[in-house]
C-alpha positions, 0 to 999 in steps of 0.5 A: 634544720630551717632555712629560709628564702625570699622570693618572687612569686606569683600565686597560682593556686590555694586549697583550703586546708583543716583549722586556719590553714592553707595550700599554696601553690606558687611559681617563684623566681628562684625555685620554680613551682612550690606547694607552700603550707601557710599556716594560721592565713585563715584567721581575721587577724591574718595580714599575709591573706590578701596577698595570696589571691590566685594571680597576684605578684608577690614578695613572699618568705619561705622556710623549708623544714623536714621535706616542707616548705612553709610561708612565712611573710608575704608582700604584695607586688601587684595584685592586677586589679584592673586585669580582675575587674573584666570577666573575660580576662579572669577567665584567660587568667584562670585557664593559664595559670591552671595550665602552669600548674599542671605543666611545671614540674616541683621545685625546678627554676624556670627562669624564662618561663617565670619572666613569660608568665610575669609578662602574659599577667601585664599584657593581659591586664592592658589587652583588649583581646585576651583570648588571643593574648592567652592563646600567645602565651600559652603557646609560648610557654609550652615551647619554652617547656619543651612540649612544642617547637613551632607554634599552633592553632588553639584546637591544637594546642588545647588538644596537646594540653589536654593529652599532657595533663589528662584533664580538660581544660577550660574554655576561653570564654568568648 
């Protein structure tokens, strides 16, 4: 049996899969974090494919059948051009939204931190200093996620992360 949902989502992820399919991994208000398969996004004809760049904000559809979750239309609410535009900011974009999807467990709602990563994608389009914006909110999210109760310096924080996940991660670039 299908069923179907929408919801807002913010895109954190995409893996190329065979044909004209695509792996989508979103952090969504309603159900947390979800692998979504999009099927036939990679034709010329597709209109969901310039929805579902990696930081964009969007309205999407999904329907869940046989243990899967399938994209079924997407809208966009924001795809934060401005923040897109400066190398520095894509970098931090980039790096927390890769700490996301290391740290979120699978279809669990986080309300609070789906509104912090919504706030982190506004702040840093209209910051100045994105390092220090990214290091804010990183902390922020690994105290709402339960791995940290005080704050820390980035040393340390990079140092937790990279223990949690067992990968590195990737530098903020200066």
């Amino acid at each position: 049996m299908s069923r179907s949902l929408k919801t807002e989502a913010i895109i954190l992820k995409k893996k190329d899969l065979l044909n004209k399919d695509v792996l989508i991994s979103v952090f969504s208000q309603d159900l947390g974090r979800l692998t979504l398969f999009a099927k036939g996004i990679k034709k010329i004809t597709s209109r969901r494919s310039p929805h579902l760049q990696t930081g964009n904000l969007v309205n999407i559809l999904v329907s869940h059948k046989n243990e899967r979750y399938y994209l079924q239309e997407s809208e966009l609410l924001s795809g934060f051009s401005e923040l897109k535009k400066d190398e520095k900011k894509v970098s931090n974009l980039y790096l927390f939204l890769f700490v996301l999807e290391c740290l979120l467990p699978e279809q669990q709602k986080e309300t609070k931190a789906y509104n912090l990563t919504k706030n982190f994608l506004i702040d840093l389009s209209k910051s100045t200093k994105p390092n220090s914006i990214a290091v804010k909110y990183l902390s922020d999210i690994m105290m709402q996620l339960g791995y940290l109760d005080k704050k820390v310096n980035f040393p340390e924080l990079k140092s937790l992360i990279e223990e949690i996940i067992n990968e590195k991660i990737p530098l903020l670039q200066l």
